[in-house]
C-alpha positions in Angstrom: 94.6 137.8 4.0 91.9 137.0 6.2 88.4 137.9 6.2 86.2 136.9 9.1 82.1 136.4 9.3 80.3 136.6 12.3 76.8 136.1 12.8 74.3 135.4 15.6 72.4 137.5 17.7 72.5 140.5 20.3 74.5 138.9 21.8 76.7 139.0 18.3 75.6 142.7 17.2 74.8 145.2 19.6 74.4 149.6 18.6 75.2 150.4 22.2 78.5 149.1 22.8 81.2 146.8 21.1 80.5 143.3 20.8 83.0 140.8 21.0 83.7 140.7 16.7 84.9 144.5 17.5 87.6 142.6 19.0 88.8 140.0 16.2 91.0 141.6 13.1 89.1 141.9 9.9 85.8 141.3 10.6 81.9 141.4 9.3 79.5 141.0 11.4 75.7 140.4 9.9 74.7 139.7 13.5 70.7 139.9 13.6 69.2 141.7 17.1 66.4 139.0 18.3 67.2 136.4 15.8 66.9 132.7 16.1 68.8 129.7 14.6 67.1 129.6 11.2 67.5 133.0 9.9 71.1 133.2 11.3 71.7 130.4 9.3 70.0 131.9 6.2 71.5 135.7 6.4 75.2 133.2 6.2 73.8 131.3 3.4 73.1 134.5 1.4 76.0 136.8 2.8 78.8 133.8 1.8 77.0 133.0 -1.6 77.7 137.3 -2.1 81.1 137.7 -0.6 84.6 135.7 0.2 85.5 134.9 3.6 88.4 132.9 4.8 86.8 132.0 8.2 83.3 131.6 9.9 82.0 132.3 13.8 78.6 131.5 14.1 77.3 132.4 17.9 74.0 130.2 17.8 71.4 132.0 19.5 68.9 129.9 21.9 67.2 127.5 20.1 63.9 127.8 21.1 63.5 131.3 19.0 61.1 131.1 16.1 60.8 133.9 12.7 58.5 134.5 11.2 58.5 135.8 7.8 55.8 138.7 7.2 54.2 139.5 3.4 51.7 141.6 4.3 50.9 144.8 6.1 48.4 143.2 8.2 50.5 140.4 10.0 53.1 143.7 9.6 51.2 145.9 11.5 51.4 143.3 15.0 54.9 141.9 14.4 56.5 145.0 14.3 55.8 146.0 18.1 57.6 142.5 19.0 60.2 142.8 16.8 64.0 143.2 17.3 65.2 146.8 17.2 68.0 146.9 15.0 70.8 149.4 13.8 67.9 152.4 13.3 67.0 152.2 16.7 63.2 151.0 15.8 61.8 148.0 15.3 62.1 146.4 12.0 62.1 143.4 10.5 65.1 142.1 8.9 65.3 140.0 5.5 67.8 137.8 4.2 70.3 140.5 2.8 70.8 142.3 6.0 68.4 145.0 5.3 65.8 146.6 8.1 62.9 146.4 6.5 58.9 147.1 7.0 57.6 144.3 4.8 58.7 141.3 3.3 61.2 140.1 5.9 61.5 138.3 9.4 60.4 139.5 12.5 62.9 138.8 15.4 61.6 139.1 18.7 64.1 137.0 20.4 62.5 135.2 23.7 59.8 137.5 23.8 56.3 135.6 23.9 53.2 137.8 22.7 51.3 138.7 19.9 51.6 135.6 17.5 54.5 134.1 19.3 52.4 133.9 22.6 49.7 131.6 20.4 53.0 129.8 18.8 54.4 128.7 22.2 51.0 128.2 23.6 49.7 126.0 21.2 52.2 124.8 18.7 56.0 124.6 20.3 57.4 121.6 20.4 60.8 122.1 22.4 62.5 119.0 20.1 61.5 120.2 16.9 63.4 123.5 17.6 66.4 121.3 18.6 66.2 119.1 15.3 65.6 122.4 13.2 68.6 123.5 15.1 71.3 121.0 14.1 69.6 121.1 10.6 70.8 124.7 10.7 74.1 123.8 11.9 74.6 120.8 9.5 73.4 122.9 6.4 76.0 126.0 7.0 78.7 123.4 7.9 78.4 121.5 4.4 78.4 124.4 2.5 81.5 126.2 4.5 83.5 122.3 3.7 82.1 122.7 0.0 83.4 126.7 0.0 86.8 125.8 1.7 86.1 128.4 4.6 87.6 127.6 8.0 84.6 127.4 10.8 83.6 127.8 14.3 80.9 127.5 16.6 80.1 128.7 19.8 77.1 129.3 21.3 74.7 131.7 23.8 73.5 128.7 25.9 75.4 126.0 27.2 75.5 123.4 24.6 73.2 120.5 26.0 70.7 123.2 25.9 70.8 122.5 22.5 69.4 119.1 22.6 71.0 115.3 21.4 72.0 115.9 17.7 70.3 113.9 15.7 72.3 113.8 12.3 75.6 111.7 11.9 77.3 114.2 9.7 77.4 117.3 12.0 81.0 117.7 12.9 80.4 118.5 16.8 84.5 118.9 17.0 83.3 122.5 15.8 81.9 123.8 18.8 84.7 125.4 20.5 83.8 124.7 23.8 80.6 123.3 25.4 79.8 126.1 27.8 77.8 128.9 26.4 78.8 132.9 26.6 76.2 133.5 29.4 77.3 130.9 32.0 81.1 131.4 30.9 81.2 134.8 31.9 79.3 134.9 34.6 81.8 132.7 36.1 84.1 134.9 35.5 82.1 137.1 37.7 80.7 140.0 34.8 77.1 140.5 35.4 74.1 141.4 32.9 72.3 144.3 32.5 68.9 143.9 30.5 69.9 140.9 29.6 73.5 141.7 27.8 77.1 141.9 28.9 79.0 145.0 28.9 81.5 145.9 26.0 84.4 145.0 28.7 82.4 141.0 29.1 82.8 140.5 25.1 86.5 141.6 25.4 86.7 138.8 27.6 85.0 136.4 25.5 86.7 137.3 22.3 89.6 135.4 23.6 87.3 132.2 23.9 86.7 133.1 20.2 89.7 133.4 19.0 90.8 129.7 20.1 88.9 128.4 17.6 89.2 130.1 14.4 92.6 129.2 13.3 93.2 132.2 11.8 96.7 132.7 9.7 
């Protein structure tokens, strides 16, 4: 029997209508609101090391997202406002288990650029290290899905070259189910966006893309 994980972004879980995992059989989805590369990487690493799955869909978000893990309430009390709002409807931070938490987790504000991440971007971003850090992410959930013997697939939110020139040999790019990204492949197929996100009916649409990849039984 199969059991299916999907992870990414909003663009992967969404409270307000059904995302396109609603639309694939026997499903999980551990999609974070907001998050970037690295922590959808890690909430896999932790989920598969807890639980069997027969397949994997990771929907990389855009690479140029950064979280930041908060300790304390201080750094709490300004990266709440910017982060994600998740399943409660408020904005939490979220920590490697899939939990919404107030403390001791990451916050996820997507491609919004203030409080600490306006002085990140400002001062600090480097648009190739977020590409490296990217196919590190991609290379590190690949290896352990070959070492786990779980059946993979990629797709992403961005058209693929968004993502940069790969720089490490053992990324298996034949992964990637197709190098046009879920925004600019449904907006050809004329579905438009409303704050940013496609309608319930769009990730119908693009659960068929989906689908072409994962092999399933």
């Amino acid at each position: 029997m199969n059991k299916v994980l999907c992870a990414g972004c909003s663009h992967t879980r969404e409270f307000h209508w059904e995302p396109w995992p609603f639309y694939i059989k026997d499903t999980v989805n551990v999609g974070i609101r907001g998050a970037g590369p690295d922590l959808v990487a890690k909430r896999v690493i932790v989920e598969l090391s807890q639980n069997q799955y027969t397949h994997l869909v990771i929907q990389w978000p855009d690479p140029n997202r950064w979280d930041l893990y908060i300790e304390d309430k201080e750094h709490a009390f300004e990266a709440l406002p910017i982060s994600g709002m998740q399943k409660s409807q408020k904005r939490t931070l979220s920590n490697l288990d899939g939990n919404e938490v107030e403390l001791d987790g990451y916050c996820t504000p997507g491609s919004e650029h203030r409080g600490y991440m306006k002085t990140y971007y400002k001062q600090y971003y480097s648009q190739r290290q977020h590409q490296i850090n990217f196919w590190n992410c991609v290379l590190n959930v690949q290896l352990l899905c070959e070492k786990l013997d779980i059946k993979y697939a990629w797709t992403t939110v961005l058209d693929l070259w968004e993502y940069g020139e790969c720089p490490f040999n053992f990324v298996d790019q034949t992964k990637f189910i197709q190098p046009i990204g879920m925004i600019t492949h449904l907006q050809n197929k004329g579905f438009l966006t409303k704050n940013d996100h496609f309608s319930t009916e769009a990730h119908l649409e693009w659960s068929k893309i989906i689908k072409t990849g994962l092999t399933l039984d």
